[in-house]
N, CA, C and O of each residue as an XYZ file, in Angstrom:
700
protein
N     -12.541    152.421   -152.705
C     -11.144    152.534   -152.341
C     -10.947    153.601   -151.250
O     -10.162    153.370   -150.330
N     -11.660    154.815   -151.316
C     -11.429    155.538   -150.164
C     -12.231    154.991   -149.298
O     -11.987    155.772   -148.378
N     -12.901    154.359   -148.911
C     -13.712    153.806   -147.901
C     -12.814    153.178   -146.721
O     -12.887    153.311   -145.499
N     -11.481    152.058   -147.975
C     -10.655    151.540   -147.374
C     -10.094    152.184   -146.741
O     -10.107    151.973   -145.528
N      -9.142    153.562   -147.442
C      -8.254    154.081   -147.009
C      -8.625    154.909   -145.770
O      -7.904    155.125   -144.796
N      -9.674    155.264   -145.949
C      -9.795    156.308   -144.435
C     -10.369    154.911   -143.258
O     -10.286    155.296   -142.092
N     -10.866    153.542   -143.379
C     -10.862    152.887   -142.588
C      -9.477    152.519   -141.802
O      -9.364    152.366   -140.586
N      -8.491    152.419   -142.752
C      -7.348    151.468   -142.762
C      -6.701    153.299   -141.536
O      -6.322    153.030   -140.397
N      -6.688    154.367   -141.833
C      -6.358    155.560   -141.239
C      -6.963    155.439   -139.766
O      -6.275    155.813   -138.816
N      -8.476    154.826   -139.532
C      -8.588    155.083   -138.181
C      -8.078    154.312   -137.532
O      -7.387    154.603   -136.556
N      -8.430    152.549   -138.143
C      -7.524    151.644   -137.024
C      -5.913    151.918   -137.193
O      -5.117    151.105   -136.722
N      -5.471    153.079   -137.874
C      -3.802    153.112   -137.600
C      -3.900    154.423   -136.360
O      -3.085    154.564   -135.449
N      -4.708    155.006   -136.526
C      -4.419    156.166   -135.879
C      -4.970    155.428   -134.796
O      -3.954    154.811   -134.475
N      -5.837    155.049   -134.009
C      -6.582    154.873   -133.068
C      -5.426    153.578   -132.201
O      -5.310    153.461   -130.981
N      -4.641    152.679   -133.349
C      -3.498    151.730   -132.364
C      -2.386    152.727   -132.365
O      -1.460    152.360   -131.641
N      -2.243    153.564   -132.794
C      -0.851    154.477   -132.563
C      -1.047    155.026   -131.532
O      -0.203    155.049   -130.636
N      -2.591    155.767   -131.420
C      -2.768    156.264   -129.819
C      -2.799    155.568   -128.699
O      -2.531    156.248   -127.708
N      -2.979    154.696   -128.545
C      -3.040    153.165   -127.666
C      -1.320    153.025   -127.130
O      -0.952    153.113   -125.959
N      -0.568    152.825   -128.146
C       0.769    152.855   -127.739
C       1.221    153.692   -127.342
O       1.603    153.620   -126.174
N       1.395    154.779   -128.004
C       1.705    155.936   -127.726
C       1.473    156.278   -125.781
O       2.196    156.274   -124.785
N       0.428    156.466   -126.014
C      -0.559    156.654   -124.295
C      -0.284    155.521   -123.809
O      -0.990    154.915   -123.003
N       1.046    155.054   -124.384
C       1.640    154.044   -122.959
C       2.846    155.286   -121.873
O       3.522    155.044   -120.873
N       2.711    156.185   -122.426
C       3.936    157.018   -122.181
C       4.040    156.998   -120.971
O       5.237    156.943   -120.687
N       3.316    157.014   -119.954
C       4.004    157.154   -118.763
C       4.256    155.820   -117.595
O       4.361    155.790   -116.369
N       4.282    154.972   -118.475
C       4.884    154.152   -117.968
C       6.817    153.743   -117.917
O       7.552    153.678   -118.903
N       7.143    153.567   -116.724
C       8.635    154.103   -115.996
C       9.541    152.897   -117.370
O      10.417    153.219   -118.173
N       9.085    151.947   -117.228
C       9.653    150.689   -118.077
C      10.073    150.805   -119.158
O      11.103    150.231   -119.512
N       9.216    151.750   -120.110
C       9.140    151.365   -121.413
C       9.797    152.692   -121.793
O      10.509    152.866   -122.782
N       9.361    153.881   -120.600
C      10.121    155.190   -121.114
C      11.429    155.065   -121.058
O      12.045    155.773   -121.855
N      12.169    154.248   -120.225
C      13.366    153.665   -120.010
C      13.884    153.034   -121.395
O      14.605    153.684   -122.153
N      13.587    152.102   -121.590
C      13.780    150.615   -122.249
C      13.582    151.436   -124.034
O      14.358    151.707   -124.950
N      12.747    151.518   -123.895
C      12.210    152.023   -125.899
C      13.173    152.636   -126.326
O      13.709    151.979   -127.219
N      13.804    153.830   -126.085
C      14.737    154.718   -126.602
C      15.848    153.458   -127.393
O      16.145    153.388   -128.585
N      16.316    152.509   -126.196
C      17.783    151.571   -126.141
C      16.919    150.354   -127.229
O      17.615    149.494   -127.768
N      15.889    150.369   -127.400
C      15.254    149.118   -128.099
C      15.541    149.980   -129.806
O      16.373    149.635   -130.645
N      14.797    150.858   -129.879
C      14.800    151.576   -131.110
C      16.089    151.568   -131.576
O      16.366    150.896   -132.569
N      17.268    152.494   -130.762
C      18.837    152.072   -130.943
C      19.290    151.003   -131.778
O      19.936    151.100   -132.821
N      18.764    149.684   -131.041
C      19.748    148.771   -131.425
C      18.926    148.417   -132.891
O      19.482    147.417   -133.344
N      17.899    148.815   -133.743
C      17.705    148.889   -134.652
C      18.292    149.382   -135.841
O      18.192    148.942   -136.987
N      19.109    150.651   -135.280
C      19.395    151.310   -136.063
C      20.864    151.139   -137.215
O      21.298    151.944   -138.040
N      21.363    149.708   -136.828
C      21.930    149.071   -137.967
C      23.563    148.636   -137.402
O      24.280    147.676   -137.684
N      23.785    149.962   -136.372
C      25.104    149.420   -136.261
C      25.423    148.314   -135.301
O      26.633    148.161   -135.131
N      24.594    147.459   -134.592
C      25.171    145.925   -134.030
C      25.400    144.988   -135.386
O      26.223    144.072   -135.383
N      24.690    145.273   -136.397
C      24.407    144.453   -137.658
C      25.327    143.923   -137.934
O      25.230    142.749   -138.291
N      26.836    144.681   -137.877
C      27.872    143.823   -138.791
C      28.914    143.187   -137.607
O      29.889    142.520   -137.953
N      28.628    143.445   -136.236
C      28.863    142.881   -135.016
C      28.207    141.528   -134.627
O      28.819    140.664   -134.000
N      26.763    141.387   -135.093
C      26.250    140.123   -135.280
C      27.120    139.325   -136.258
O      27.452    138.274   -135.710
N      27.575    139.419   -137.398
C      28.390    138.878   -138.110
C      29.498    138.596   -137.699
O      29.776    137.401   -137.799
N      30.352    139.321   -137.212
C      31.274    138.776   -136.739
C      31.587    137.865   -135.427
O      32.516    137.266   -134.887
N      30.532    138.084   -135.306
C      30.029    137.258   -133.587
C      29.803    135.315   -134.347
O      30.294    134.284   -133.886
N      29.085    135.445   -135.334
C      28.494    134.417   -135.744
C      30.218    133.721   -136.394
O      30.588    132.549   -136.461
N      30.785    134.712   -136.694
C      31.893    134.035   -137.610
C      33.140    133.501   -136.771
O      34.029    132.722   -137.115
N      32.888    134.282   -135.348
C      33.714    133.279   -134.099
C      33.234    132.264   -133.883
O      34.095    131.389   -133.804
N      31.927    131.796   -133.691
C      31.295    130.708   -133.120
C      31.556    129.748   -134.598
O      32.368    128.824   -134.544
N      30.778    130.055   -135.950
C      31.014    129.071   -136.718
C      31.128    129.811   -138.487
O      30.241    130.274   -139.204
N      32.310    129.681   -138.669
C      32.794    131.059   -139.734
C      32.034    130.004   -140.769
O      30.917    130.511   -140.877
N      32.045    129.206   -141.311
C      30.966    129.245   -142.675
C      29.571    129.876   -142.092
O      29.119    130.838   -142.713
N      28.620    129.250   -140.563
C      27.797    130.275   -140.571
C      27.516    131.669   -141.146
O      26.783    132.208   -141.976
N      28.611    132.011   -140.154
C      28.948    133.710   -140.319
C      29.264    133.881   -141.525
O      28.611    134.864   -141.875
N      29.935    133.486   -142.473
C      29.905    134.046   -143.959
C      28.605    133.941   -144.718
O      28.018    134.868   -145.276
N      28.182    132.464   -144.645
C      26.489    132.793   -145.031
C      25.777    133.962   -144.576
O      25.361    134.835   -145.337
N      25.606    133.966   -142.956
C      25.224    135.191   -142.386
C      25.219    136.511   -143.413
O      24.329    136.836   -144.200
N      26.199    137.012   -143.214
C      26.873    138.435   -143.761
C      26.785    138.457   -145.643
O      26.827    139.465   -146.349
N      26.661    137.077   -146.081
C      26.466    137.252   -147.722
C      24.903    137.790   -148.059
O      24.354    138.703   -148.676
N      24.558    136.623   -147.247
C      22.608    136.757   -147.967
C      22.266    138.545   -146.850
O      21.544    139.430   -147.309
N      22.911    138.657   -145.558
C      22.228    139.795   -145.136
C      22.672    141.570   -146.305
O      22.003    142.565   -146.584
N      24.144    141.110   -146.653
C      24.898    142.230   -147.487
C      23.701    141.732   -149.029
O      23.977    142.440   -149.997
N      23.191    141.284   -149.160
C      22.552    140.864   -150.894
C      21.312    141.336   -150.331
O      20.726    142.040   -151.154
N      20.458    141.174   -148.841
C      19.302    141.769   -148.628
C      19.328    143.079   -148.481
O      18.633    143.730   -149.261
N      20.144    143.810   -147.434
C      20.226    145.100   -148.025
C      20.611    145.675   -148.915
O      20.609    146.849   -148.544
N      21.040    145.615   -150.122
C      21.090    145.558   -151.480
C      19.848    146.282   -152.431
O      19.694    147.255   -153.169
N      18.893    144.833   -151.757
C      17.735    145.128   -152.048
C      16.568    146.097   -150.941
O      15.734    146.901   -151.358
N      16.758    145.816   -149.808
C      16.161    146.329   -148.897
C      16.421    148.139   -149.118
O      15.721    148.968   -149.699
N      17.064    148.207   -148.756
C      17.752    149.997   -148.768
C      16.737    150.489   -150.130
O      15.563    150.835   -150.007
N      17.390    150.433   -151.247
C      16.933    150.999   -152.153
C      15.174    150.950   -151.914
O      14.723    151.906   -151.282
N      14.103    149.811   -152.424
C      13.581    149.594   -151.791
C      12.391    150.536   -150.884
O      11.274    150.854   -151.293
N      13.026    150.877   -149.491
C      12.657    151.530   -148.884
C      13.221    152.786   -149.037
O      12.842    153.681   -148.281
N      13.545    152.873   -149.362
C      13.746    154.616   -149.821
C      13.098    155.104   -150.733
O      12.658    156.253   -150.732
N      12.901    153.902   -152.034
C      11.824    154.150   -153.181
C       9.853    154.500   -152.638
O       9.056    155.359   -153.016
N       9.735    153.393   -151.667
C       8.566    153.675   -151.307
C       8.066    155.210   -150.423
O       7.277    156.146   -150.545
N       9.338    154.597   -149.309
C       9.273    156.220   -148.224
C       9.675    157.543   -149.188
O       9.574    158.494   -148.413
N       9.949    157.891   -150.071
C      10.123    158.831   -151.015
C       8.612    158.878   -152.317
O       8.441    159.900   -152.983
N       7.958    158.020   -152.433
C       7.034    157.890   -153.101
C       5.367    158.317   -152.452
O       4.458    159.020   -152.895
N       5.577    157.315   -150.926
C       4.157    157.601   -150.303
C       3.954    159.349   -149.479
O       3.087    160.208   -149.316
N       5.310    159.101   -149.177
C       5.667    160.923   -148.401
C       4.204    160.985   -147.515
O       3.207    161.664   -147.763
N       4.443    160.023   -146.386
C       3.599    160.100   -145.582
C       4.032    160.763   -144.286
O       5.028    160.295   -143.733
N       3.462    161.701   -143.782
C       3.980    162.687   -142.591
C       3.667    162.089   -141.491
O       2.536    161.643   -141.300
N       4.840    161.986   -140.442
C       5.258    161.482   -139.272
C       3.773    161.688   -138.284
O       2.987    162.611   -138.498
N       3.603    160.816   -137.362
C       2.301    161.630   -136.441
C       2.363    162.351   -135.952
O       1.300    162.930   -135.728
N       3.695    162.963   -135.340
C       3.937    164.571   -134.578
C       3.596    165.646   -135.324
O       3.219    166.706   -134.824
N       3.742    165.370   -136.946
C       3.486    166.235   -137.740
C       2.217    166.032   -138.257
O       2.273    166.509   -139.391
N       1.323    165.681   -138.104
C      -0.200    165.081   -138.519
C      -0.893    165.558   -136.907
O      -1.522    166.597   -136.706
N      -0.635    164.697   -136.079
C      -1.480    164.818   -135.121
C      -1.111    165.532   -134.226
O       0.033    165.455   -133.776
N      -2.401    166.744   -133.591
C      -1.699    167.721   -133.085
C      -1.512    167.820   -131.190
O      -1.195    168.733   -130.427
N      -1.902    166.357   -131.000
C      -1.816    165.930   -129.330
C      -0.362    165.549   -129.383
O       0.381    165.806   -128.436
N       0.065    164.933   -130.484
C       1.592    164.223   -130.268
C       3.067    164.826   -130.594
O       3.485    165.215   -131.685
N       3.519    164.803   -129.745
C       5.254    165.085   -130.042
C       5.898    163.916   -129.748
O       5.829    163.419   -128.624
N       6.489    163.450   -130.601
C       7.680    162.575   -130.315
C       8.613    162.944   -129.524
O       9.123    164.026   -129.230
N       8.827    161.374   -129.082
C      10.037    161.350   -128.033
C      11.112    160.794   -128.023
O      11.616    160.192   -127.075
N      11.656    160.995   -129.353
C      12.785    161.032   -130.367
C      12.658    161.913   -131.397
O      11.499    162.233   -131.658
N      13.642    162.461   -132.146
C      14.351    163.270   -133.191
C      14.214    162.063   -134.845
O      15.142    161.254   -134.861
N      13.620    161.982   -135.585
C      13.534    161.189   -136.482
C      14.435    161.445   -137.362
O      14.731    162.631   -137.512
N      15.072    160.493   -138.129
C      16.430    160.681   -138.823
C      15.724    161.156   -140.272
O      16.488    161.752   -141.032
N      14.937    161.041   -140.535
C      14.104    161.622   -141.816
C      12.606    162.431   -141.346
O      12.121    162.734   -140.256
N      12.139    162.611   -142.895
C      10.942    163.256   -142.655
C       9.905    163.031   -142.565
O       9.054    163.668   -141.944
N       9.713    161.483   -143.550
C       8.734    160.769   -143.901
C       8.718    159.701   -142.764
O       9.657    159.347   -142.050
N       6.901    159.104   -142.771
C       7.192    157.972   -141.829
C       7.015    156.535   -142.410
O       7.369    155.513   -141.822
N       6.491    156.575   -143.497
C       6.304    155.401   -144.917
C       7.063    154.854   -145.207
O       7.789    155.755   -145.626
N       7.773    153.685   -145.412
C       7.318    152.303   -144.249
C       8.558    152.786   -143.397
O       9.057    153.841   -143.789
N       9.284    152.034   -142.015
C       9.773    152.158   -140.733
C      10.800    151.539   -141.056
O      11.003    150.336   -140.892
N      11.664    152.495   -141.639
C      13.273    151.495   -142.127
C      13.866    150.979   -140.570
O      14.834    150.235   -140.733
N      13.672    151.099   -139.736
C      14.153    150.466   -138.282
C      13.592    149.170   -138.369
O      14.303    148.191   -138.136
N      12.291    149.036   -138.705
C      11.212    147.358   -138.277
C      12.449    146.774   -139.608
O      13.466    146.107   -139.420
N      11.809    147.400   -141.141
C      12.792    146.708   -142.415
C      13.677    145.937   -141.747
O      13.585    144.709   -141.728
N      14.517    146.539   -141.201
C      15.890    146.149   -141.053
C      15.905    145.195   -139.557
O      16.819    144.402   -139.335
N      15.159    145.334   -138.934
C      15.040    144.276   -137.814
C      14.428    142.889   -138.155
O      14.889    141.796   -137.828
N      13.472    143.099   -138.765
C      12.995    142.117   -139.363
C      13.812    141.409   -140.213
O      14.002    140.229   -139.918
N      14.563    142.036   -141.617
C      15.577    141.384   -142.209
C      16.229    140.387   -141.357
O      16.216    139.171   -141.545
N      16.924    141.155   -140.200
C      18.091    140.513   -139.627
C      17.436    139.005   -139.032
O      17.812    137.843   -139.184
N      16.445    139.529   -138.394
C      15.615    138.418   -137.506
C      15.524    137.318   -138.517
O      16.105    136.263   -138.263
N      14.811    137.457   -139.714
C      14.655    136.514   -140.762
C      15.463    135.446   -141.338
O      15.092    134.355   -141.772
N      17.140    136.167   -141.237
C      18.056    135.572   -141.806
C      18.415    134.896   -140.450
O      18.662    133.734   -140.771
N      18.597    135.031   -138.904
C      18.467    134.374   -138.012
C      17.908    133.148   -137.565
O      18.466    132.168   -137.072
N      16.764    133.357   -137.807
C      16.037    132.652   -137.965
C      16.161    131.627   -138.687
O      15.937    130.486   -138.283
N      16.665    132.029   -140.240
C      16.495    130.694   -141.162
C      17.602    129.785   -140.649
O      17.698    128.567   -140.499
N      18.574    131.051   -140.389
C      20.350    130.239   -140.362
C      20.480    129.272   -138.913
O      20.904    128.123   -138.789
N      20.051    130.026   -138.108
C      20.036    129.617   -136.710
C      18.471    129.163   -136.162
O      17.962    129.809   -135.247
N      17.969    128.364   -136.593
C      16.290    127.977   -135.809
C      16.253    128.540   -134.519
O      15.671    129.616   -134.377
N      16.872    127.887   -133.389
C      16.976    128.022   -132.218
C      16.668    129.003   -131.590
O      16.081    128.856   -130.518
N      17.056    130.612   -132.208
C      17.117    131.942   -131.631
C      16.030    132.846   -132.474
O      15.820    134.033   -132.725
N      15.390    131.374   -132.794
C      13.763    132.228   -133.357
C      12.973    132.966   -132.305
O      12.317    133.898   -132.769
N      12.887    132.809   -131.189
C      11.896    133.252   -130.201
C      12.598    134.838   -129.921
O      12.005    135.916   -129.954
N      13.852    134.617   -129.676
C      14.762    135.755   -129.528
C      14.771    136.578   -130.375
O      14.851    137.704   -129.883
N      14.719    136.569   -131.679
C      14.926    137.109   -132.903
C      13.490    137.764   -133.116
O      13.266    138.911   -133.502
N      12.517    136.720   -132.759
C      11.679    137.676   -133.303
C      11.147    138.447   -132.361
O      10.939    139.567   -132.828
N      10.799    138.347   -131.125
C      10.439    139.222   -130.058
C      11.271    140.462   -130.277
O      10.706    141.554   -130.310
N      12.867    140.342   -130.462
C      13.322    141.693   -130.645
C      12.910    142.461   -131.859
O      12.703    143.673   -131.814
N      12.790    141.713   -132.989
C      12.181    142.618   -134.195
C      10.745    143.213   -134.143
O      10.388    144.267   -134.670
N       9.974    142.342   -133.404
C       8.838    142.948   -133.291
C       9.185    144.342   -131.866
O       9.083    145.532   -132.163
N       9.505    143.975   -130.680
C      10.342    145.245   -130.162
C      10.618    146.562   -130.537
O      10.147    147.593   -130.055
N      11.761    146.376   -131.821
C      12.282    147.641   -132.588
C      10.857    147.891   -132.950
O      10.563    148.694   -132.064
N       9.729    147.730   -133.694
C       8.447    147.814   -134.223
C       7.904    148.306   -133.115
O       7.696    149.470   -133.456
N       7.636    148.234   -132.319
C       6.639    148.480   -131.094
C       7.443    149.919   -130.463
O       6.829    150.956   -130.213
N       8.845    149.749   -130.279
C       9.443    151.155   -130.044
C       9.141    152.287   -130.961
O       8.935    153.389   -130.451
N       9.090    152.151   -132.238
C       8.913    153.244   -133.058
C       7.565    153.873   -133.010
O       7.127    155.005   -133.215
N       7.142    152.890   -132.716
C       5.191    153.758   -132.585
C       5.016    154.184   -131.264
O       4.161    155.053   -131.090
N       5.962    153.546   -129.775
C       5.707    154.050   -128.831
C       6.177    155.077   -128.747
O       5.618    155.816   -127.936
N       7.654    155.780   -129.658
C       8.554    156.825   -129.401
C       7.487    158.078   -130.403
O       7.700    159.290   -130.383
N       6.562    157.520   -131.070
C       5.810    158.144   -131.882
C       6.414    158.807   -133.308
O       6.062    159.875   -133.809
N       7.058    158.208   -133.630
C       7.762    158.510   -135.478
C       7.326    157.950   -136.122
O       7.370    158.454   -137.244
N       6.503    156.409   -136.057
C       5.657    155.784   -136.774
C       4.456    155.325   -136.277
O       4.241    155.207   -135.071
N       3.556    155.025   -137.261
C       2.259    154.119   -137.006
C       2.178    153.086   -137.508
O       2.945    152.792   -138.425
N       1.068    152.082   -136.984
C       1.409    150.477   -136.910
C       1.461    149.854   -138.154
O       1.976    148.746   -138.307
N       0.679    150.859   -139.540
C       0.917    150.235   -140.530
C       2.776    150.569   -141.150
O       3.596    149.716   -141.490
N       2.899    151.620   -141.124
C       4.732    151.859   -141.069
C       5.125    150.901   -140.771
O       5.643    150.450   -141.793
N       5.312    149.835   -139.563
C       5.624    148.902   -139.023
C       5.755    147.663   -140.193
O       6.563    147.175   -140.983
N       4.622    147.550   -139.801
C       4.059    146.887   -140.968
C       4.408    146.499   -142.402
O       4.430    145.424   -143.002
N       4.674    147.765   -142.735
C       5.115    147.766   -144.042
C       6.636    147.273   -144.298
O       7.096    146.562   -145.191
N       7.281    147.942   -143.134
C       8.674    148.002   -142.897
C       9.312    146.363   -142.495
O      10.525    146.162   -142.548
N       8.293    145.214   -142.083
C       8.343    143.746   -141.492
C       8.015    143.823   -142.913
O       9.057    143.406   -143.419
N       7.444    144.017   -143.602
C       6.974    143.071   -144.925
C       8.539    143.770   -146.237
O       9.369    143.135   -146.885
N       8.419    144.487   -146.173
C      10.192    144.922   -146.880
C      11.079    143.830   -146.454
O      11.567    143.019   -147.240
N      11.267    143.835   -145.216
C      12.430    143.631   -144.210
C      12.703    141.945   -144.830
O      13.755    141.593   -145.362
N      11.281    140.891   -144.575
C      11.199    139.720   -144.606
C      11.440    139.209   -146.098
O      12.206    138.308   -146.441
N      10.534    140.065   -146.984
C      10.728    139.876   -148.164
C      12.292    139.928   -148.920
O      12.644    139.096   -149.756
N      12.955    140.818   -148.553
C      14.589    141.284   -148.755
C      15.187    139.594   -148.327
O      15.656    138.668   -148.988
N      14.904    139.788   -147.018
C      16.034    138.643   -146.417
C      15.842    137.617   -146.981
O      16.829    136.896   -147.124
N      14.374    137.088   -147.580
C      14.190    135.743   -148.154
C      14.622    135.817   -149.402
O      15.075    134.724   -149.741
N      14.716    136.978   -150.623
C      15.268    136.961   -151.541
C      16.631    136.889   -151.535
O      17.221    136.170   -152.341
N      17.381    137.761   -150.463
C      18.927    137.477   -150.129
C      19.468    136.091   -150.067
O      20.471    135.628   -150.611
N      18.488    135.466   -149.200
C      19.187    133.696   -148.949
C      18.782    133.073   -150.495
O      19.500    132.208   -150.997
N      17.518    133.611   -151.234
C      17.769    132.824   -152.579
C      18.906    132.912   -153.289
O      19.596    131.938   -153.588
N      19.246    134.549   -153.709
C      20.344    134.951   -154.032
C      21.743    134.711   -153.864
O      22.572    135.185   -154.641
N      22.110    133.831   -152.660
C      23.089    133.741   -152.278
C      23.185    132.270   -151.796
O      24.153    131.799   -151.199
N      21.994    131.573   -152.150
C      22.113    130.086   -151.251
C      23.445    129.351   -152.673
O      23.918    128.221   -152.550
């Protein structure tokens, strides 16, 4: 078991540095900050109401199964990120400073991916069409957090597997 765990530590640390040491590129130093942003929950109930102009039973499905996934999602991730109390890489590794202010302390799992992913998921199911869209941006929010350096790729990771799992129990919950 530790064999795993310190394996599973280098390929996280070794793709976190990879991203990370994208830093000086003009694009992404630009772009990541505004990608991470729109993760951070508040377009969420603007998507809903967006969906409920175009087609209001949509949009009420929308907003039921996503309000029943975070429900479950939130708690959830707070249970784990409070349990694993895994320290951020700025605070672990001593080449890196982040290039963002992290809203917590822990980096176990990436409540930003969770919640992108959720949304994407329920998109996805509700709307096929804006699968390509949906998920490129969730994976996005994911790829910003390890480039801004507050998480590593398994955080990510963890945080898509919360995220997906929530939203698919939400649409059971609520179909």
């Amino acid at each position: 078991m530790r064999y795993l765990v310190e394996s599973i530590t280098r390929w996280d640390t070794l793709w976190f540095s990879a991203i990370f040491g994208l830093g000086g590129k003009r694009l992404l130093s630009l772009l990541m900050p505004w990608v991470s942003r729109s993760g951070d929950g508040y377009i969420y109930p603007l998507l809903a109401m967006g969906l409920m102009a175009v087609d209001d039973a949509l949009g009420r499905r929308f907003l039921t199964a996503a309000l029943a996934a975070f429900a479950l999602e939130l708690p959830a991730y707070k249970l784990v990120k409070n349990c694993v109390k895994r320290d951020r890489p700025a605070d672990k590794l001593p080449a890196v400073r982040g290039r963002i202010v992290p809203s917590d302390r822990f980096s176990f799992p990436s409540g930003h991916a969770a919640g992108a992913f959720l949304i994407a998921t329920l998109l996805c199911h509700l709307v096929p069409v804006v699968f390509p869209l949906a998920g490129a941006w969730a994976l996005a929010v994911g790829f910003s957090r390890v480039y801004l350096g507050v998480h590593y790729p398994t955080d990510v990771l963890a945080g898509m597997v919360i995220g997906m799992l929530s939203a698919l129990c939400g649409m059971a919950l609520t179909a």
